[in-house]
N, C-alpha and C positions, 0 to 999 in steps of 0.2 A: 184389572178392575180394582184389588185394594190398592193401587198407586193413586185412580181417578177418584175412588172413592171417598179418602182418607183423609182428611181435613187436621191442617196442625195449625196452632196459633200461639203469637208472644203474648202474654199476658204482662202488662206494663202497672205500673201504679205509682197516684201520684205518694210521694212521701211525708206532702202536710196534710192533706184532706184521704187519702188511704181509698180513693176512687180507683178502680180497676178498671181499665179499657182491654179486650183482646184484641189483636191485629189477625188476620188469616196471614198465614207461612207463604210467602211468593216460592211458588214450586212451578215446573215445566209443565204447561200444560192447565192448570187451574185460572180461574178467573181475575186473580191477581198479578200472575204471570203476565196473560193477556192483555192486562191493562198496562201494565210496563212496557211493554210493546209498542201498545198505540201509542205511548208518550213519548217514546225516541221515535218510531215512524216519522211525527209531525213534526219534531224538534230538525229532525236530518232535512223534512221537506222544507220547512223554513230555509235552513244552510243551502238546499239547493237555489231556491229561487234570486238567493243574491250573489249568486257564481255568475260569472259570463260563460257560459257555454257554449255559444260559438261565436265565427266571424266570420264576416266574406272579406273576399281577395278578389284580386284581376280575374283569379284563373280558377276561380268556384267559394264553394263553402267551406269552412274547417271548423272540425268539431273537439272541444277538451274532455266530451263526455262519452265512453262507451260503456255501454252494458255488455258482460258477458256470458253466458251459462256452460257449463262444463260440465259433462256427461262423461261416462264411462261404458267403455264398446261389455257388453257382458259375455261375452267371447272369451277374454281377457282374463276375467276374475270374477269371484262369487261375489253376492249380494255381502257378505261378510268381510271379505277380503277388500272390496272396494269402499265400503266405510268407513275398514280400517288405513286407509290411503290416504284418505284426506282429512285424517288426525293430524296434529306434530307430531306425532309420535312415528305414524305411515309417513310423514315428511313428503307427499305428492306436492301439496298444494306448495311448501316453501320451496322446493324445485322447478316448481314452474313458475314460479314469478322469479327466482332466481334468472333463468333463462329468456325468461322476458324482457327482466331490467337490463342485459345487455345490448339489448339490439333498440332503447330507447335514451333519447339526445341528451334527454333530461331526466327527470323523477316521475311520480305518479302519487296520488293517495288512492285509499279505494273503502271502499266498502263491501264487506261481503256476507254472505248469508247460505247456510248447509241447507237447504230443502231437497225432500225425498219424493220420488217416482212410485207411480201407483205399484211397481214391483218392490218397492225397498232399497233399491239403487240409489246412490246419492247424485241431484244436481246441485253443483257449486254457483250462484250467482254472484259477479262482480259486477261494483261498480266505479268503474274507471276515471279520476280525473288527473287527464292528463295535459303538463306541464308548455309538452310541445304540442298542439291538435293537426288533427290527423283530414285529411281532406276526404268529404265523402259526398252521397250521391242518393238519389232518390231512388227506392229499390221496390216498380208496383207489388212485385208479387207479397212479399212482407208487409207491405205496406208503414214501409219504416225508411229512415236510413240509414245505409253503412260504409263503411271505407271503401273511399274511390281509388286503387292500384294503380291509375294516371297518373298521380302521384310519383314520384320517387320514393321520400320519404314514406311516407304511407303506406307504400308497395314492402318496404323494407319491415317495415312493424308488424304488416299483415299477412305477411311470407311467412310469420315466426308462430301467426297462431293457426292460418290454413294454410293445407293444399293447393297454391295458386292453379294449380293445373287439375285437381281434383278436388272440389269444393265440399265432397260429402265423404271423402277420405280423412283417417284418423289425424288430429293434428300433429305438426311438426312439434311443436313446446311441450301440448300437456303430453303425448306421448302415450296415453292409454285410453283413448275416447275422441271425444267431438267437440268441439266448441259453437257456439253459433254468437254470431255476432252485431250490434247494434247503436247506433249512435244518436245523437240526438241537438236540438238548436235551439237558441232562445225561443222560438216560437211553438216549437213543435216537443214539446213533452210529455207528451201521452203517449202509452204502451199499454197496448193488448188492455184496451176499456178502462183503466186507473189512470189517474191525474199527473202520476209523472214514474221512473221506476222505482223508487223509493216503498211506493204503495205499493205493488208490485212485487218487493222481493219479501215483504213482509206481510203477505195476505194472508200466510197461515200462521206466522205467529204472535197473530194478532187475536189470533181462534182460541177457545178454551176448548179442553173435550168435555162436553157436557153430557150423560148420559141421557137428561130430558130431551137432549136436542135430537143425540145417535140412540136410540136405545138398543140397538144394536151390539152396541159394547158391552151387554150385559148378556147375551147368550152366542156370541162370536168368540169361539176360541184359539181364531188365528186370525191376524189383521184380511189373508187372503179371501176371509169368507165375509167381511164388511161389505158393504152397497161401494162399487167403484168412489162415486164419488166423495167418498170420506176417507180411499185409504191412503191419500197423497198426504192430507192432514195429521193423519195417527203418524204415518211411519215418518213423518219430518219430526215430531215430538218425541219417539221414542226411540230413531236412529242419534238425536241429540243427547236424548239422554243416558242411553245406553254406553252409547260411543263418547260422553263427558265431554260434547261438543258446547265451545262458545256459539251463543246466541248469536250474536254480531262479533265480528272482528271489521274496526274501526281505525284508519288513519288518523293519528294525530294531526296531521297535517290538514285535515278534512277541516279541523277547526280552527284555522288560520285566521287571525283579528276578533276570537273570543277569550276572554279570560279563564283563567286556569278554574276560576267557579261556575264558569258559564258552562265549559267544557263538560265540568263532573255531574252536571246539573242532569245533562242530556245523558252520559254513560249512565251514571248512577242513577236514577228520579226516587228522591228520598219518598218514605214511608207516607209522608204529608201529602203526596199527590193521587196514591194510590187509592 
């Protein structure tokens, strides 16, 4: 509570006329945080809508776009141990793209994002563009689609992140959890109710915690005693901040035919937007 509470601010001024302005402190979590957020969310949605995301061929669809979520079997490892995995530091998440990038023709950018599980468990969200695309397939039950293993190549990529032969067995690459997997076509960019994933992997941290909203957070002394539906929100903000986790980790490559100020524009969003 005194982290949500606590409000810090720069106090600026100008040097001829001696006017003081205060800014609010972008911190995890606060309303200014928030709004940095929505600013790269839309800037990223922009970058996506001028990708070619997929194409057809003779012999089906192929997509350069996968989303993926990465889960952790808790079996495995504590709530503690498994946050600290997919730090640099736990070095999980650069071994599995380590082991990824081999079994792929070409490169990849991506975009990723830590979001937590109503337990505190971390889910890793990627977003994949890839170099060579991957042939896929209309899948009703998701109501999505995913790589089609008809494929050769395809087959070969997608062996690396499931169990061809057991589909909800822990995966071969990340090695401690589950992956699910999803891709997507110029026409078809919608996921689970949002306009494309982009929205999607930033729908909490696009959230402030607001005590007027939760007031919950003012007589809950463990996130486990919050209303379910807030505590996927708290524990993504405070597995981040705890854990000194990056917001976004961003492919430079994602930014391909924008300028080195365009680029910073979107990582950084100076003070003036906020």
């Amino acid at each position: 509570m005194d982290y949500i509470e606590c409000d810090y601010y720069n106090l600026f001024e100008n040097t001829d006329t001696h006017e003081r302005v205060a800014i609010p402190v972008c911190r995890r979590g606060n309303p200014s945080w928030a709004i940095k957020q929505s600013f790269k969310k839309a800037d990223l949605s922009k970058i996506l809508k001028k990708k070619q995301i997929s194409e057809t061929r003779p012999d089906g669809v192929y997509s350069h776009l996968l989303f993926l979520t990465l889960t952790i079997d808790q079996k495995q490892m504590s709530s503690a141990q498994a946050n600290h995995y997919i730090t640099t530091k736990g070095q999980g998440l650069n071994r599995f793209f380590a082991r990824f990038n081999k079994v792929l023709d070409k490169g990849y950018s991506k975009v990723s994002v830590k979001e937590s599980t109503v337990s505190g468990y971390p889910a890793v969200h990627v977003l994949l563009f890839l170099e060579t695309p991957l042939k896929i397939k209309w899948h009703d039950k998701s109501n999505t689609f995913r790589p089609d293993p008809s494929n050769h190549y395809t087959k070969k990529v997608l062996g690396c992140l499931k169990n061809l032969n057991d589909w909800n067995s822990v995966s071969p690459c990340w090695g401690v959890g589950f992956i699910d997997i999803y891709a997507f076509t110029n026409d078809r960019m919608s996921f689970r109710g949002y306009a494309n994933p982009v929205n999607y992997i930033a729908k909490y941290l696009s959230k402030s915690l607001n005590v007027n909203k939760i007031p919950e957070l003012k007589t809950c002394k463990k996130v486990s005693e919050l209303p379910v539906k807030y505590r996927t929100a708290v524990w993504t903000i405070l597995n981040n901040l705890i854990w000194n986790s990056q917001t976004w980790v961003i492919s430079k490559a994602i930014f391909m035919g924008y300028s080195v100020e365009e680029t910073n524009k979107i990582l950084h969003p100076p003070l003036s937007t906020i």
